[in-house]
N, C-alpha and C positions, 0 to 999 in steps of 0.2 A: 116292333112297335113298343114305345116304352109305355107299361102303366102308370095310374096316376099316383099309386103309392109308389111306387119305382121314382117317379118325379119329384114328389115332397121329400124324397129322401135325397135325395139329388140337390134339390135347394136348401135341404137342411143342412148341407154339408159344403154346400156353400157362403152358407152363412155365417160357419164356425169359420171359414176365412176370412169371410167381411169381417167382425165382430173382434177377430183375432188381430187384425193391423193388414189384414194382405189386400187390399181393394182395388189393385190395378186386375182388370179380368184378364188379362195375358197373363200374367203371375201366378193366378189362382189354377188358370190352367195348366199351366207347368208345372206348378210344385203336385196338382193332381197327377198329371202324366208321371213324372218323377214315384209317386208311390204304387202306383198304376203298373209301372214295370218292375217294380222290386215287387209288389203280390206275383204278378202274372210268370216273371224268373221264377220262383218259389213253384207255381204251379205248371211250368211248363217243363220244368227239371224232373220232378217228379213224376210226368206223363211221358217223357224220353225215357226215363229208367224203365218203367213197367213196360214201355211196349220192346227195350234193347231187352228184356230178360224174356220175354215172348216168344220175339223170333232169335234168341239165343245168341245178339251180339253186346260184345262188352261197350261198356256205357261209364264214363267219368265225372261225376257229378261237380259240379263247377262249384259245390260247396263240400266237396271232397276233402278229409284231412286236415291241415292248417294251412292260413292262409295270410301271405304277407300284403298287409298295408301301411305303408308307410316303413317304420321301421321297425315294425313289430308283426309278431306270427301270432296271431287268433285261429282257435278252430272254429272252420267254415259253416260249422252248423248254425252258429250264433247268429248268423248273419241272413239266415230264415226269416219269410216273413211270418211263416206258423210258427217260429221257435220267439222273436221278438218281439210280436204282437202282446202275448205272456207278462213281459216284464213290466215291472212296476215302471209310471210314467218318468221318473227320473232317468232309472238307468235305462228303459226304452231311449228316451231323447238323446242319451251319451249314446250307445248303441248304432243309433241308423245317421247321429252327427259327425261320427268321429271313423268310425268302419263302416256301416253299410251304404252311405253314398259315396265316400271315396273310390268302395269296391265297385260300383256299380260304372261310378265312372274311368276304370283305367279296366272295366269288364274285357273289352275284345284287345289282346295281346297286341296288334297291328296298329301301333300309333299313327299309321295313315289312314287307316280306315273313317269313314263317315261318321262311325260312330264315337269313335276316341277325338275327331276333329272340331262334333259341336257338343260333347260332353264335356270338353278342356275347361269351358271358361262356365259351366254351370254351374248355378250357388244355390246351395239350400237355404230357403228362406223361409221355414215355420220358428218362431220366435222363441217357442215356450213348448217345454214338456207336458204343460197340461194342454195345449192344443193339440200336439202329435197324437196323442193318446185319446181324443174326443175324435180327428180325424181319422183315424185307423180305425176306431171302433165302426164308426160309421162305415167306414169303406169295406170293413167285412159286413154288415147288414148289407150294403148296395148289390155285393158279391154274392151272399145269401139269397137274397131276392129274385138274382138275376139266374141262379140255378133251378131255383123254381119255374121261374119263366118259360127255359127248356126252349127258347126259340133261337133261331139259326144264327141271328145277325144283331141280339140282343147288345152287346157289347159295343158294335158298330154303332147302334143308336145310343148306345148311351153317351160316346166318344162324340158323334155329332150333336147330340141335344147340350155336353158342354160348351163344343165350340160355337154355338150357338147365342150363348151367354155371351163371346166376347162383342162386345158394344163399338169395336172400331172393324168388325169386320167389314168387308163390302168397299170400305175408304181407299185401300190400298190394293184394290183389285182381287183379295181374300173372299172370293167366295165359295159358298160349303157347296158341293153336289150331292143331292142324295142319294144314301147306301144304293136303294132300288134301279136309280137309274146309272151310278157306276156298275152296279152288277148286271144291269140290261145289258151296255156297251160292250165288257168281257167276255160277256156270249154268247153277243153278235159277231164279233170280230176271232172266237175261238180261238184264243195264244196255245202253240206248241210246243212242246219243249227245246226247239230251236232257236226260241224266239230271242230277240235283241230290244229288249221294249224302252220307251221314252215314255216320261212327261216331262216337259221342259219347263212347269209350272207346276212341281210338285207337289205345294203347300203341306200336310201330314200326309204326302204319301198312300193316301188314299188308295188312288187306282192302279199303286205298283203292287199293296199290300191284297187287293182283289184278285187280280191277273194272277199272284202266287197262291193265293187259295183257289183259285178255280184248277188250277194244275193237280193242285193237291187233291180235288174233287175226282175230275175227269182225266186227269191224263198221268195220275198218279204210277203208275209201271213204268208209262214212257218216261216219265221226270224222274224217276228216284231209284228203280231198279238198276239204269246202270249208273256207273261209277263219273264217266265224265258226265254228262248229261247231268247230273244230282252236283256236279264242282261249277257246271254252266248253271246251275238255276242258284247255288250259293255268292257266287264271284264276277258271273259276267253280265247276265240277262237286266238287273234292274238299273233304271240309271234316271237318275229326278236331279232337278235342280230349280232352282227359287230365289230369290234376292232377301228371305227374312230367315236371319240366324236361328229366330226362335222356333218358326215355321219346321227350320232341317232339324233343329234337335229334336222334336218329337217324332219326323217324320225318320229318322235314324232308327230310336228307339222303335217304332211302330214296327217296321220292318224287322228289325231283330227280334222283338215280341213271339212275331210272325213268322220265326223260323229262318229269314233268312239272313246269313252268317256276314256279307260284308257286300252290299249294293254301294253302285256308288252314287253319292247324293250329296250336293256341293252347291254352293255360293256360286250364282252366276246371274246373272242378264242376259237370258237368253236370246232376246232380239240385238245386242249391240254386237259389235267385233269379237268380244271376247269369248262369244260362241263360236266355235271354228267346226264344230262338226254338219258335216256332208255327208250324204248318202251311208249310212251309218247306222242305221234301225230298221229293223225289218214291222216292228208295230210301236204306234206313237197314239196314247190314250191320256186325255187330257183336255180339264177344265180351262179353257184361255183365261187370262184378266179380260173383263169389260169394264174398264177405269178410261174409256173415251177417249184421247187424243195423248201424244207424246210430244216430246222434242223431237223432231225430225233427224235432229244430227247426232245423235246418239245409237240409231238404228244402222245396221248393217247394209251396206250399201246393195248387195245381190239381192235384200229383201226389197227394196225401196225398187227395183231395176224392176220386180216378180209383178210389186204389188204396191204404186205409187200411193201413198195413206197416211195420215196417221191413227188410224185407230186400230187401237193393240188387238184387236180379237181375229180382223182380215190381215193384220201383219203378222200374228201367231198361224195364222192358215199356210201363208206362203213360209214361214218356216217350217212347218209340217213338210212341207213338198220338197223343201232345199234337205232336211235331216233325213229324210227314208230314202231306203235302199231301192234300188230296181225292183218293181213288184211286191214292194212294203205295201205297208196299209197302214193308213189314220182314224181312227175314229173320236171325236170331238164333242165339245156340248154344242158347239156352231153349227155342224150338221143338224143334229136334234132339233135344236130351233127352225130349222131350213124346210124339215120334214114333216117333223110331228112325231107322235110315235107308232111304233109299230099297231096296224091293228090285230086284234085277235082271230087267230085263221088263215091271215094270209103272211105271206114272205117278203118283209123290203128290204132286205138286209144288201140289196143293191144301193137302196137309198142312202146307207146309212156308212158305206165302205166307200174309199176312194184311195185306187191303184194308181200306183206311180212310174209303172210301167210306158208310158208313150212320153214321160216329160225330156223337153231334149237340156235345160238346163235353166 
C-alpha cells in the first residue's frame, strides 16, 4: 500500500512531465518505465554479482569493460545509473541521450526476442537536460522512500498507482487488476515449474511477472536448481500477447526487470484467426477485456462454434478452453466475479479452477 508522502512524490514527478511539454499520460508513463529500467538494470546487476560470489559462480556484469554503441566503445560503467545520476545535467542528458538508451535498447543480444522487438521503435522523449536531472532526482527520492517502506509489493503499487494515472484506460478494454488479487489467483492455481503459462491479454505483463515471482518464492529448488528446468522458466514457460504496442514494450521490459531473460510476448488479436494456438498451455491467468461487444467477423470461427457472442469476456472464456492442454487450468477475473472471493477458513479453490480435462473439442 502506497503512503501518502509516497503519493505526493509520485505526483510531484509527475508534474515535472506535465510542466516539461510531456502531457499525453501513455507518454509520461513510458518515458517513467523507460528510466524505471535503467535504475532497476543498475540494481539488479549488482544483486546477481553479490549473490554469483556467494554461492561461488562467476557472474558477467552487463556493464562489464567497454561497451559498443553505435560506433564507438565506451566503458560500461558510465552507463550506471549510480555512476550517471552524478553528472552534471548537461552531460547526464548527452549521457542516457546518446549511450544509455541506445544501450538499453539493443540490451538482449536476440533481435527476435520481445524485447529487442518492441524496443526497436522506442523514442526517448524528455526535451531538456534540466528535466532529466529534476526527474532522476526525484526518482531516487521515490526509490529512497520506497526502501524505507520495506514492504513486499511496494513497487508493484507504485507501477499500478501510475497506470492508474492513464485517463484512456478502461476505453480500450485496458483494465488494471490489483496486485492482491493477481497474487490471490497465482496461489490458487500454484504454477510448477513445468508450467506453460498464457495470458492472451497481457496488457504490462502483470500476471506473467507474478507466476515468476511466486516460483522464485515457493518453488525456488524446483525452478532454478536445475539446469533445464531454470532454461524452461528463462525461454519457454511465459507467453502474453495484446494488441497495444505500447502495452508489450513495458510488459517486455517488466518481465526482464523481473528476471526473466526472453518470454515470448507479441502483437496479436487473440480472439481473430490469427491466433492459431490449441491445446497448448498447461495454466492460462488472465484479466479478459470487458469492452462489450465486437465485430463478429473478425472472431475465430471455433470460438463463435464454442460460444455464439459477441461479448469479449465469454468469447475470452471459450478461448481459455480452445488454448489449454488436456488437464490445464485457467483461472480469470470472470470466475472471480462468478464467485466471489474466497472466504476466510474455508477452501473454494474448486470454485475458482476450471479443468479441461472432459472437453471433447
Amino acid at each position: 500500500m502506497l503512503t501518502g508522502e509516497l503519493k505526493n512524490k509520485i505526483n510531484a514527478l509527475w508534474e515535472v512531465f506535465w510542466t516539461g511539454g510531456i502531457t499525453n499520460p501513455l507518454d509520461v508513463v513510458e518515458q517513467m518505465t523507460y528510466l524505471m529500467f535503467i535504475h532497476d538494470l543498475d540494481e539488479t546487476d549488482n544483486l546477481r554479482a553479490r549473490e554469483s560470489a556467494v554461492l561461488g559462480l562467476p557472474y558477467e556484469s552487463v556493464f562489464a569493460g567497454q561497451v559498443r554503441i553505435g560506433g564507438r566503445e565506451i566503458q560500461g560503467r558510465q552507463l550506471k545509473w549510480s555512476v550517471f545520476r552524478d553528472f552534471p545535467a548537461d552531460q547526464m542528458y548527452a549521457t542516457v541521450q546518446e549511450w544509455v538508451f541506445p544501450f538499453i535498447k539493443g540490451l538482449h543480444g536476440d533481435s527476435g526476442s520481445a524485447y529487442a522487438k518492441y524496443m526497436d521503435d522506442a523514442i526517448f522523449k524528455i526535451p531538456t537536460p534540466l528535466m532529466l536531472d529534476k526527474v532522476v532526482t526525484a526518482l531516487d527520492e521515490i526509490y529512497g522512500q520506497m526502501q524505507k517502506l520495506q514492504s513486499g509489493d511496494v513497487r508493484g503499487d507504485l507501477y499500478e498507482y501510475l497506470l492508474s494515472k492513464i485517463a484512456t484506460a478502461g476505453v480500450n478494454g485496458q483494465f488494471r487488476t490489483p496486485r492482491h488479487i493477481i497474487r490471490m489467483m497465482v496461489e490458487l492455481v500454484d504454477p510448477g515449474p513445468d508450467e506453460v503459462i498464457c495470458d492472451p491479454a497481457c496488457g504490462t505483463s502483470g500476471f506473467l511477472v507474478a507466476a515468476g515471482e511466486y516460483l522464485k518464492e515457493c518453488r525456488r529448488e524446483e525452478s532454478f536448481f536445475d539446469r533445464q528446468k531454470k532454461d524452461h522458466f528463462m525461454n519457454e514457460m511465459f507467453h502474453g500477447y495484446d494488441m497495444d504496442r505500447t502495452m508489450l514494450r513495458i510488459g517486455a521490459m517488466n518481465m526482464m526487470t523481473h528476471g526473466v531473460d526472453n518470454p515470448t510476448i507479441a502483437y496479436r488479436d487473440s480472439l481473430s484467426d490469427q491466433n492459431t494456438d490449441r491445446e497448448k498451455y498447461s495454466l492460462i491467468l488472465a484479466n479478459p477485456p470487458f469492452k462489450g461487444s465486437l465485430d463478429a467477423d473478425i472472431v475465430a470461427a471455433d470460438l463463435l462454434k464454442l460460444c455464439k457472442t459477441k461479448k469479449t469476456e465469454l468469447l475470452f472464456l471459450a478461448l481459455f478452453l480452445k488454448m489449454l492442454q488436456v488437464g490445464g487450468r485457467r483461472h480469470d477475473t470472470c470466475v472471480i466475479q462468478r464467485t466471489g472471493s474466497p472466504q476466510r477458513g474455508r477452501s473454494r479453490s474448486c470454485s475458482f479452477h476450471l479443468s479441461n480435462r472432459s472437453r471433447g473439442g
